[in-house]
C-alpha positions in Angstrom: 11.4 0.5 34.0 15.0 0.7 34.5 16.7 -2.7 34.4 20.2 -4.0 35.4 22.0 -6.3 36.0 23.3 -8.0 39.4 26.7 -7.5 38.2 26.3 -4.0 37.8 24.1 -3.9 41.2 27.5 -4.9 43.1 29.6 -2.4 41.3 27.6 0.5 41.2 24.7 0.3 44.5 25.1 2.9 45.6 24.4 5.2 41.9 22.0 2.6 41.7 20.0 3.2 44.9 20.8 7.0 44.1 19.1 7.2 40.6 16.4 4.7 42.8 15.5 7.7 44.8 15.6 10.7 42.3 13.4 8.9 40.2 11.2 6.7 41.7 11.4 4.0 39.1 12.0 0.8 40.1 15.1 -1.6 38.8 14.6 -4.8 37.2 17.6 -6.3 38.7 18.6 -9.7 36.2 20.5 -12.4 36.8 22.1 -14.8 33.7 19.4 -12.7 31.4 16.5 -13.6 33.7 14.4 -11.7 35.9 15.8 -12.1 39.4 14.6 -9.3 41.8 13.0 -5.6 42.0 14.7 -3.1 43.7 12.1 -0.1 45.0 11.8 2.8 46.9 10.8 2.2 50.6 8.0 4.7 50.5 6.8 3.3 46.9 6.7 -0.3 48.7 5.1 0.9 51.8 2.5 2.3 49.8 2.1 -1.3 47.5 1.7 -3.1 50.8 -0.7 -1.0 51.8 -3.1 -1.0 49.0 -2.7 -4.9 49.0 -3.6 -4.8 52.3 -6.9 -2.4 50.9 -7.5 -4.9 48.2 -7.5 -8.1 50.3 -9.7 -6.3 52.5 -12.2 -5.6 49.7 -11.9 -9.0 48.5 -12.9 -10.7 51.9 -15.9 -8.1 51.8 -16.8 -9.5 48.2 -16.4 -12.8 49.3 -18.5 -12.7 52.7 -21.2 -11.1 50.9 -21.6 -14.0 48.2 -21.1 -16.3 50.3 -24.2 -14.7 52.5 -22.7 -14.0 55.6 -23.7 -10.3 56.3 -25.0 -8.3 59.0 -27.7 -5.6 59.3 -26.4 -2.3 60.5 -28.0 -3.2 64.2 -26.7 -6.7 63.8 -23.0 -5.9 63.3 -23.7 -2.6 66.4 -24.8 -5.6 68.7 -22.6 -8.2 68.0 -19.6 -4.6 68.4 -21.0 -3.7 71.6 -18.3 -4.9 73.6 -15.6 -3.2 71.6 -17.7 0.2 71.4 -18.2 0.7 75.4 
């Protein structure tokens, strides 16, 4: 991972944002030595959000099932009825 810092960010965006979309890397952008932001490609973050969005998904699943509250098949067709006319 490529990593710069906010300094250079001001000076150079738009090489920055440049080199950002040929590669696909993301930048490490630093302030006073520490980590201060990332700096990613739309699509790349689009795509993060997405999976996230999978993941949480997933997780609720997970959760519901330990947690016992499930449906049959016919249950969960029943209790969609209204939504599936």
């Amino acid at each position: 991972m490529k990593t710069e810092l906010v300094t250079t960010l001001k000076r150079q965006a738009t090489k920055i944002l440049a080199d950002l979309h040929d590669t696909k890397e993301p930048v490490l952008i630093t302030e006073h030595g520490q980590p201060s932001a990332y700096l990613l490609d739309v699509d790349d973050y689009e795509m993060m959000q997405n999976r996230l969005k999978i993941l949480e998904g997933i997780s609720r699943g997970e959760t519901a099932i330990l947690e016992e509250r499930i449906l049959s098949h016919s249950q969960a067709k029943d209790k969609m009825r209204k939504w599936l006319k």
